[in-house]
C-alpha positions as CSV (number, residue, x, y, z in Angstrom):
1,X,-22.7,5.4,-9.3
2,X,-19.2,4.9,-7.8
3,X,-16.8,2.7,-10.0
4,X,-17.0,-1.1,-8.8
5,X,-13.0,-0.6,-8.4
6,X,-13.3,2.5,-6.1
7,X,-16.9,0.4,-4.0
8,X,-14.3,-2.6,-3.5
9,X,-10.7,-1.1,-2.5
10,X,-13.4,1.4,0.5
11,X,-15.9,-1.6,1.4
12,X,-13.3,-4.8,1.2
13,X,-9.6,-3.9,0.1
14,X,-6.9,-1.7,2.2
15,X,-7.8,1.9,1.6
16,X,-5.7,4.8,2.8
17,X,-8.0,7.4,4.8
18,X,-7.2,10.5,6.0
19,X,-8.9,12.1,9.1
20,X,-8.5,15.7,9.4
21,X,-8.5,17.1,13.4
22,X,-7.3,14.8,16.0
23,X,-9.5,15.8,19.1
24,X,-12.4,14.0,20.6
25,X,-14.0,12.9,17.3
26,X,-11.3,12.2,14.7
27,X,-8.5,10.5,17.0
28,X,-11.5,7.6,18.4
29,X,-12.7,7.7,14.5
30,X,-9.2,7.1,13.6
31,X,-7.8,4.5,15.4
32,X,-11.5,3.0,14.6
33,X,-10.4,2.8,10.4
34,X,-7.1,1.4,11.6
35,X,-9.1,-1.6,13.5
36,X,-11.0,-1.4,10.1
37,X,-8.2,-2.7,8.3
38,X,-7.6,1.2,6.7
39,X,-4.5,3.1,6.8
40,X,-4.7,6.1,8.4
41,X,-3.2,9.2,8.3
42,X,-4.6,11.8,11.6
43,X,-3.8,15.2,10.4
44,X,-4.0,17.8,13.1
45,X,-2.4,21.6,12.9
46,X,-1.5,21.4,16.4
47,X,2.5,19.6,16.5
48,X,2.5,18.9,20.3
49,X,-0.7,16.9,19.7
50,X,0.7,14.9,16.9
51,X,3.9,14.3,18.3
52,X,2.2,13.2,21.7
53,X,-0.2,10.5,19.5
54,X,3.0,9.3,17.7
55,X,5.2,8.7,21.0
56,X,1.5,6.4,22.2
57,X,0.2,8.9,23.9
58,X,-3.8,9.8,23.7
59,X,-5.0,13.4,24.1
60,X,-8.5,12.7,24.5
61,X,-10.2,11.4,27.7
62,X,-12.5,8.5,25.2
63,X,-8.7,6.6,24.0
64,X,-6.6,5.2,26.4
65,X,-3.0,4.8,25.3
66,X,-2.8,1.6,24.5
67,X,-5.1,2.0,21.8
68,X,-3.0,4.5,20.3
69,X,0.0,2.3,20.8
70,X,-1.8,-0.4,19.3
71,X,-2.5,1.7,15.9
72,X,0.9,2.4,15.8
73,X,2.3,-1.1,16.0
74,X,0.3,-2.1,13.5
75,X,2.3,0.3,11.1
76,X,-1.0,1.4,9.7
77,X,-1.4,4.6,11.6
78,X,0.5,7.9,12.3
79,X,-0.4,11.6,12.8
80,X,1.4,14.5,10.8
81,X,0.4,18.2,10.2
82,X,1.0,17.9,7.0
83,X,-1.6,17.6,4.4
84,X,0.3,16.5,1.4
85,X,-0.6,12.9,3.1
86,X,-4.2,13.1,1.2
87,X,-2.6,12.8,-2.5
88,X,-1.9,9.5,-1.2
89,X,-5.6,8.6,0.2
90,X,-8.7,7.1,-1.1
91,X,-10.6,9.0,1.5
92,X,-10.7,11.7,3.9
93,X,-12.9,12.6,7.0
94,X,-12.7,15.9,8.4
95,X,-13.7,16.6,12.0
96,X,-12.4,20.1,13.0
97,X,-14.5,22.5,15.7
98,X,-17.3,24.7,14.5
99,X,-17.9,27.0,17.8
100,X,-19.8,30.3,17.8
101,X,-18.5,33.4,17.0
102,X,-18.7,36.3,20.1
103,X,-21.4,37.6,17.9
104,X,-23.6,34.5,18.3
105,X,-23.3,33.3,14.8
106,X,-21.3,29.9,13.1
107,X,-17.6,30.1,12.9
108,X,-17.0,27.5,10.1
109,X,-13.5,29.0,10.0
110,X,-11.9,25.8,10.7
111,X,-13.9,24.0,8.0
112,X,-12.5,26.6,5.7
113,X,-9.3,26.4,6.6
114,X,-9.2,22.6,6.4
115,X,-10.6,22.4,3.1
116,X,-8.3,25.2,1.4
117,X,-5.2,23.0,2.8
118,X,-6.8,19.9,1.4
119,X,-7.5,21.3,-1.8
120,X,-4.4,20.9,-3.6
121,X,-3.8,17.5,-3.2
122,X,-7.4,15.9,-4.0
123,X,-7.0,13.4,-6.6
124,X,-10.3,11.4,-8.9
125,X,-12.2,8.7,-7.2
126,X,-11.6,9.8,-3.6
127,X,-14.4,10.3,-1.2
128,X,-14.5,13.4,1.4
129,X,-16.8,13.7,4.2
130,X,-17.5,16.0,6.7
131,X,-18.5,15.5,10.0
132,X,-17.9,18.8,11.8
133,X,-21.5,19.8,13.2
134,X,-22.9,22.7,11.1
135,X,-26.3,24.2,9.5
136,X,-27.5,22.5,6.7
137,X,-25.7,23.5,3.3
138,X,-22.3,23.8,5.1
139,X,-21.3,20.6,3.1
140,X,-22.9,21.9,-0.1
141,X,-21.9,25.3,0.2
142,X,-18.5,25.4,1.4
143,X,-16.8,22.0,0.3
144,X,-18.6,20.7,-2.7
145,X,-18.2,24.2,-4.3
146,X,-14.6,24.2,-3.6
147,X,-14.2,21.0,-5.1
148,X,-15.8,21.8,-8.1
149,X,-13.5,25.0,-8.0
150,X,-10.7,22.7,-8.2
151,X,-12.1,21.3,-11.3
152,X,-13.7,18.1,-10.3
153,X,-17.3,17.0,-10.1
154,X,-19.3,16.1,-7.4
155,X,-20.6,13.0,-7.5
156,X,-18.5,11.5,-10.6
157,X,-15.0,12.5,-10.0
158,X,-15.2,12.6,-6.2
159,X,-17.6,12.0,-3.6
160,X,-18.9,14.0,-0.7
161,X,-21.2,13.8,2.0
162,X,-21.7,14.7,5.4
163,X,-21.9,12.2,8.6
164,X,-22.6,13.7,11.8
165,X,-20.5,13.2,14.6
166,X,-22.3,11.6,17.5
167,X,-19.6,11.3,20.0
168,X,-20.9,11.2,23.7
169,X,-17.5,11.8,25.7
170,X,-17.2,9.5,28.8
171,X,-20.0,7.2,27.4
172,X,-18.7,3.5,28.5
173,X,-21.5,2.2,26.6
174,X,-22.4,3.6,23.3
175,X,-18.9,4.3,21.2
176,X,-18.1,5.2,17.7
177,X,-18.1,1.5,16.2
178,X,-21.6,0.9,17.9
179,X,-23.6,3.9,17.3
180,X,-25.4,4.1,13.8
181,X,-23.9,6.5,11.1
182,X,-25.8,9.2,9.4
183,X,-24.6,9.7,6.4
184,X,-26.0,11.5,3.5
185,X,-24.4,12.5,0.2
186,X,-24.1,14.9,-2.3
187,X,-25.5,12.6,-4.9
188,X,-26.4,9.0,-4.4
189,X,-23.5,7.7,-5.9
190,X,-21.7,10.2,-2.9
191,X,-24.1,8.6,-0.4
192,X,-23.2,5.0,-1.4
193,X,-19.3,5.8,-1.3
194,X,-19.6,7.0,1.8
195,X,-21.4,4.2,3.6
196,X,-19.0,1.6,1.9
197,X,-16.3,3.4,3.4
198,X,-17.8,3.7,6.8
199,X,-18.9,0.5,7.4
200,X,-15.0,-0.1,8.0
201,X,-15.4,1.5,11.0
202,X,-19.1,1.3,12.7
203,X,-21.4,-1.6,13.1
204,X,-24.6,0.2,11.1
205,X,-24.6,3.5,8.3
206,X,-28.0,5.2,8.7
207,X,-28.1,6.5,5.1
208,X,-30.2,9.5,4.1
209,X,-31.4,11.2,0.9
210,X,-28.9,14.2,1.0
211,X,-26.3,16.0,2.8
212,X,-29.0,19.1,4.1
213,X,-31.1,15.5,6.0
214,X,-27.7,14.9,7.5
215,X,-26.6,18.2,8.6
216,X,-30.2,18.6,10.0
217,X,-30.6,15.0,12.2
218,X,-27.9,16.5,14.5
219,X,-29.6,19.7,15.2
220,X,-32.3,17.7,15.3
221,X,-31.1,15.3,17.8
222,X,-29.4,17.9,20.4
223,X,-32.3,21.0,19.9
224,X,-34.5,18.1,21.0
225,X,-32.2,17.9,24.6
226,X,-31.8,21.4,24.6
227,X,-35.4,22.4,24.2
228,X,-36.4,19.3,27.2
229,X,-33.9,20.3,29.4
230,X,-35.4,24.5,29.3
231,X,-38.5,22.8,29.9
232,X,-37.2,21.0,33.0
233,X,-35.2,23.7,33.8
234,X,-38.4,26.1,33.6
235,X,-40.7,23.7,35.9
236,X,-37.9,23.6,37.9
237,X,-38.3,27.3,38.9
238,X,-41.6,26.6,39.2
239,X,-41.4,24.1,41.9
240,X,-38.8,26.3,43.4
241,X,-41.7,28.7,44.3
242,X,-43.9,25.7,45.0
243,X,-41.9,24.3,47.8
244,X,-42.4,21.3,45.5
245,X,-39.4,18.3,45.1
246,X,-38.5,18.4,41.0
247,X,-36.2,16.0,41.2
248,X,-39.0,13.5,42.9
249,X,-41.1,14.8,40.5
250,X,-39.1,13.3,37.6
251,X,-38.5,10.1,39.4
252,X,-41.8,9.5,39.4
253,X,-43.1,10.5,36.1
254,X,-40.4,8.0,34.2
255,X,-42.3,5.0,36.0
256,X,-44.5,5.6,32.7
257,X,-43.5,3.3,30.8
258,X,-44.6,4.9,27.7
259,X,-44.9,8.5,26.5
260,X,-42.4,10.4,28.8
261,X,-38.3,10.0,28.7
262,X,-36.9,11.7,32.1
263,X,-34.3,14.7,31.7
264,X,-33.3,16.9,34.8
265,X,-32.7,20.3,36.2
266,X,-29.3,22.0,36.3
267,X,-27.3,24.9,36.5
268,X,-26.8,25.1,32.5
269,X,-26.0,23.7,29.8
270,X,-22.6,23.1,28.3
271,X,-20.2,21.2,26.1
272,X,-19.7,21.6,22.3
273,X,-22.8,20.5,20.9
274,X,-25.8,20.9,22.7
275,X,-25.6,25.2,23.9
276,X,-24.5,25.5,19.9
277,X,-26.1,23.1,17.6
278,X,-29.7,25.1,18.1
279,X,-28.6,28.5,17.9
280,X,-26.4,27.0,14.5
281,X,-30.4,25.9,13.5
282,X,-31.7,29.2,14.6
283,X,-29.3,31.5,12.8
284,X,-30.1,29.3,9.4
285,X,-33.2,29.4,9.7
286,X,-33.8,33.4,9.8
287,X,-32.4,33.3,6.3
288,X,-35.5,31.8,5.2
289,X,-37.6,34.3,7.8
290,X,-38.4,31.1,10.0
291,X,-38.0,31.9,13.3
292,X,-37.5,29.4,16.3
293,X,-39.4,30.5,19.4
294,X,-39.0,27.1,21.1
295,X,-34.9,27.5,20.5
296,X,-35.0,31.2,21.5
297,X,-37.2,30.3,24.5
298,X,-35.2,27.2,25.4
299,X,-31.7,29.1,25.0
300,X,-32.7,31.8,27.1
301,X,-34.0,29.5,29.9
302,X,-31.0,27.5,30.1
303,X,-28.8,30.2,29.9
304,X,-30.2,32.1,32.8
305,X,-29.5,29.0,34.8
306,X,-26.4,30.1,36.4
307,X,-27.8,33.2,37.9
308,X,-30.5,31.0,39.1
309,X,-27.6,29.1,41.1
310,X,-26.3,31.8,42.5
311,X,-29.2,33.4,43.4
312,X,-30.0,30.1,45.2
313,X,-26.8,30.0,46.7
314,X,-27.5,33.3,48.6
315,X,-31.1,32.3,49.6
316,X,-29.3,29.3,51.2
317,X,-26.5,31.0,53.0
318,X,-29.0,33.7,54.8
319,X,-31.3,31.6,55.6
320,X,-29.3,28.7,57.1
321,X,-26.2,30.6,58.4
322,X,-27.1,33.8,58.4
323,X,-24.6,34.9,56.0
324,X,-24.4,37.0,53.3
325,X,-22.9,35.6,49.8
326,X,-20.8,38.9,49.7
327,X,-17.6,37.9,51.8
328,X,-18.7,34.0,52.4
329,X,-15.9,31.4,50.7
330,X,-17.6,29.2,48.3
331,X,-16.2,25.8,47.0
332,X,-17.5,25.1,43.1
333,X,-17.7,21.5,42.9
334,X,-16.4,20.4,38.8
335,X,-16.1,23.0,36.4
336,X,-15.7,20.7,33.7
337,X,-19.2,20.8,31.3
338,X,-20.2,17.1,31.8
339,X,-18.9,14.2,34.3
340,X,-15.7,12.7,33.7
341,X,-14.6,14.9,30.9
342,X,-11.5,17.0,30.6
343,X,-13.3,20.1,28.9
344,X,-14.4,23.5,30.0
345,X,-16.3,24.1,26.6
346,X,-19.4,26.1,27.1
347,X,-19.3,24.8,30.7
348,X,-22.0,26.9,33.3
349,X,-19.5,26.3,35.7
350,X,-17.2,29.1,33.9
351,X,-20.5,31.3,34.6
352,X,-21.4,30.2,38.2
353,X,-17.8,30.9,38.7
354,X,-17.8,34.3,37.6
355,X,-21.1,35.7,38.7
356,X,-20.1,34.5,42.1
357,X,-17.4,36.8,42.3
358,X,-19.6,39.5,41.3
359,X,-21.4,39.2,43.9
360,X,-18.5,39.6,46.4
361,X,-18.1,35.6,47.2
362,X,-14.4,34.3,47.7
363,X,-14.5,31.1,45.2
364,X,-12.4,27.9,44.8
365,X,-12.9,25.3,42.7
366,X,-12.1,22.0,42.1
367,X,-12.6,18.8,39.8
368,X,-9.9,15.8,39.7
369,X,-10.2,16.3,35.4
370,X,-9.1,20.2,35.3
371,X,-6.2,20.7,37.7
372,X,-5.9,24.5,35.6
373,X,-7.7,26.5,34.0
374,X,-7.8,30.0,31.8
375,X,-10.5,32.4,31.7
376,X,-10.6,35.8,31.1
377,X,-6.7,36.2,31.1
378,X,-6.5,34.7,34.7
379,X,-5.4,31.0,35.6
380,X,-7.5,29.2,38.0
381,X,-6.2,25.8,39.8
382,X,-8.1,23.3,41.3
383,X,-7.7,23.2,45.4
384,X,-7.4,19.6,46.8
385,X,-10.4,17.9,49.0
386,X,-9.3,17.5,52.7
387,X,-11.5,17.7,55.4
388,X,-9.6,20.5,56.2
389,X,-9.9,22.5,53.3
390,X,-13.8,21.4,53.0
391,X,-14.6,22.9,56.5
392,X,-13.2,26.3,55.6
393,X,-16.1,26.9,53.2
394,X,-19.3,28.6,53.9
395,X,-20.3,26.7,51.3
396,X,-20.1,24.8,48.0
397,X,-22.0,24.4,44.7
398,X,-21.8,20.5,42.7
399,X,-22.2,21.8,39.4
400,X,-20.3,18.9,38.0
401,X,-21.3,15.2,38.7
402,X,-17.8,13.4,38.9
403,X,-17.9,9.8,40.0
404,X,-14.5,10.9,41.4
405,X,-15.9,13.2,44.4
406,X,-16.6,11.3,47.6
407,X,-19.7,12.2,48.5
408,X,-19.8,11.3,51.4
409,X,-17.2,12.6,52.5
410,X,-18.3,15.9,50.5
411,X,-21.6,16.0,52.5
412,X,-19.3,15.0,56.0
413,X,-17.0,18.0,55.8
414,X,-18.7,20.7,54.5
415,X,-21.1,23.4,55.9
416,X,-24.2,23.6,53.5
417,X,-23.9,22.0,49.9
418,X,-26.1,23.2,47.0
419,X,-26.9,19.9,44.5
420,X,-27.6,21.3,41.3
421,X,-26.8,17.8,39.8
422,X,-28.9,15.6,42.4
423,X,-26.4,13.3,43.2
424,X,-26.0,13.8,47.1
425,X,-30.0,12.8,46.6
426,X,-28.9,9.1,47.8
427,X,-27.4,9.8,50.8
428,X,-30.1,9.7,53.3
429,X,-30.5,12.3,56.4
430,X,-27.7,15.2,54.6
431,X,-29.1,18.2,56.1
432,X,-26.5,20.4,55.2
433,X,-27.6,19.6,51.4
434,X,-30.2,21.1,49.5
435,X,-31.2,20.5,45.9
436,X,-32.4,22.9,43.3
């Protein structure tokens, strides 16, 4: 087990932590040491970032600035690039992206990377834990074996485990101090380190009997959404057919109050965990010649989704206006992946977007949290909302649920609205507004 000395300084003393990547996970988990009673070091490879979080300024949309101005007054918290910091901590969390790869596999590149620049200055007694989302083994595989590389062992000399991130960005309820922690180590001893050290920062560790458990309960936890929302998604075509009202449908099956929890149609899927984490599962599990047909399924459902829209789109304009999508200007309502985020990632509005202008449509878009954006090599800007501008268009898509859009006023101004999100579903008598 860890040494009573190493159990104190993590669980009651003032230890020095290092968190590794500064973006939507490691700045809130940060600042959330720092109100701990830790000192923190936020190491990021990007200097504009750190420089930006040193002058008070937060660079995600989940921090406001005072609580990176607070950190900083208390003297307790900086951000650096450089990694020489972690000779000098008790602990380090690293929380860097794992995206896919064009050819649909991992990219643990930036776990890599992060570990070969910690490498050099890990020190006896320290505790490392990951918390990148990854397929079971990552932790095992890639930074316990480097460790024990550098000479140390697992489990005696240094502790590691892996805690998955559980960050839901925008969430005004459920934060990082108030959402249970995962956490499962190495070796028990790892486990026990790690909790001790995380209990500085959230209200309740979740502990498990190894890193693999870990790495598993999140793909667990977002295949679970991404496999529901295919299914919704699928009866959702369905019902197109039927002539039947899915979103009603759903309203009325979570009366139940037992056996049924309510997720809804829309035009994809997006965002950094939930298109990724069961194709992360999927490409693991062919290693062991276990294939995932409800992942496969689900991915492909979900993924043909934005064709869906824009197929819909078309059936709308010809059979309301009388106008073909080829040549018709076409508003795209948030491009952002979720409401009230600042982040493109994965988002179906990048292929709405697109597949539009396949089809011939003229396309603007616009969302009060992306004023620009790069795709493809071309920069697209965000046009402004005036009843003006909203009468030009033949039509528009909400593929983004901002509480920032006026609906009303949306619904007002413009010729025929498509709801992929249901939201214009509480304004009573919108004729120009049709759901999926």
């Amino acid at each position: 087990m860890p040494k009573p000395a190493v159990l104190k300084k993590l669980s009651s003393g003032k230890p020095s932590v290092a968190v590794v990547g500064l973006g939507y996970v490691g700045l809130p988990l940060a600042l959330e040491f720092v109100r701990g009673g830790c000192s923190v070091f936020g190491i990021d490879v990007d200097p504009g970032k750190v420089a930006r979080i040193n002058g008070g300024k937060s660079t995600v949309v989940d921090v406001q600035d005072r609580e990176v101005e607070h950190g900083l007054h208390t003297k307790r918290f900086r951000a650096t690039t450089d990694y020489s910091v972690i000779a000098r901590c008790d602990a380090v969390s690293i929380a860097v992206p794992t995206p896919l790869r064009k050819s649909r596999d991992p990219d643990v590149s930036y776990i890599q990377a992060a570990v070969a620049e910690l490498k050099p200055h890990l020190h006896k007694n320290q505790v490392i834990v990951l918390e990148s989302t990854t397929y079971p083994g990552t932790t095992r595989e890639i930074l316990a074996a480097s460790i024990e590389d550098a000479g140390f062992r697992v489990g005696r000399d240094i502790h590691v485990a892996f805690s998955p991130e559980r960050v839901d960005p925008s969430n005004k309820v459920w934060k990082i101090r108030n959402t249970p922690k995962v956490i499962g180590g190495l070796t028990p001893a790892c486990t026990e380190a790690a909790a001790a050290l995380y209990r500085r920062a959230v209200d309740t560790v979740v502990p498990v009997g190894s890193t693999e458990e870990a790495e598993m309960v999140k793909l667990l936890e977002n295949t679970y959404r991404a496999v529901n929302i295919g299914l919704v998604n699928e009866l959702m075509l369905m019902c197109d057919r039927m002539g039947i009202d899915i979103w009603s449908v759903v309203d009325a099956a979570k009366t139940k109050p037992f056996g049924f929890m309510p997720f809804y149609p829309g035009p994809g899927i997006g965002g950094h965990c939930i298109p990724l984490d069961p194709i992360y599962l999927a490409w693991k599990a062919k290693m062991f010649n276990h294939y995932n047909r409800f992942i496969e399924l689900a991915t492909d459902i979900n993924g043909n989704m934005p064709r869906f829209v824009v197929s819909r789109t078309a059936r709308m304009l010809s059979r309301r206006s009388k106008k073909a999508l080829n040549g018709s200007k076409v508003l795209v309502l948030g491009i952002a992946y979720k409401p009230d985020v600042d982040d493109v990632r994965e988002s179906p509005g990048l292929e709405v977007l697109k597949l539009l202008e396949v089809e011939g449509a003229k396309v603007d878009y616009s969302d009060p949290h992306i004023p620009e954006f790069t795709e493809g090599g071309r920069t697209f800007s965000s046009v402004p909302l005036t009843p003006a501008k909203l009468k030009s268009y033949d039509a528009a898509l909400l593929v983004t649920a901002h509480r920032r859009f006026n609906y009303p006023q949306l619904a007002r101004n413009l010729k025929l609205v498509l709801d992929c999100r249901g939201a214009f579903r509480v304004l009573k008598g919108a004729k120009n507004v049709e759901g999926l």
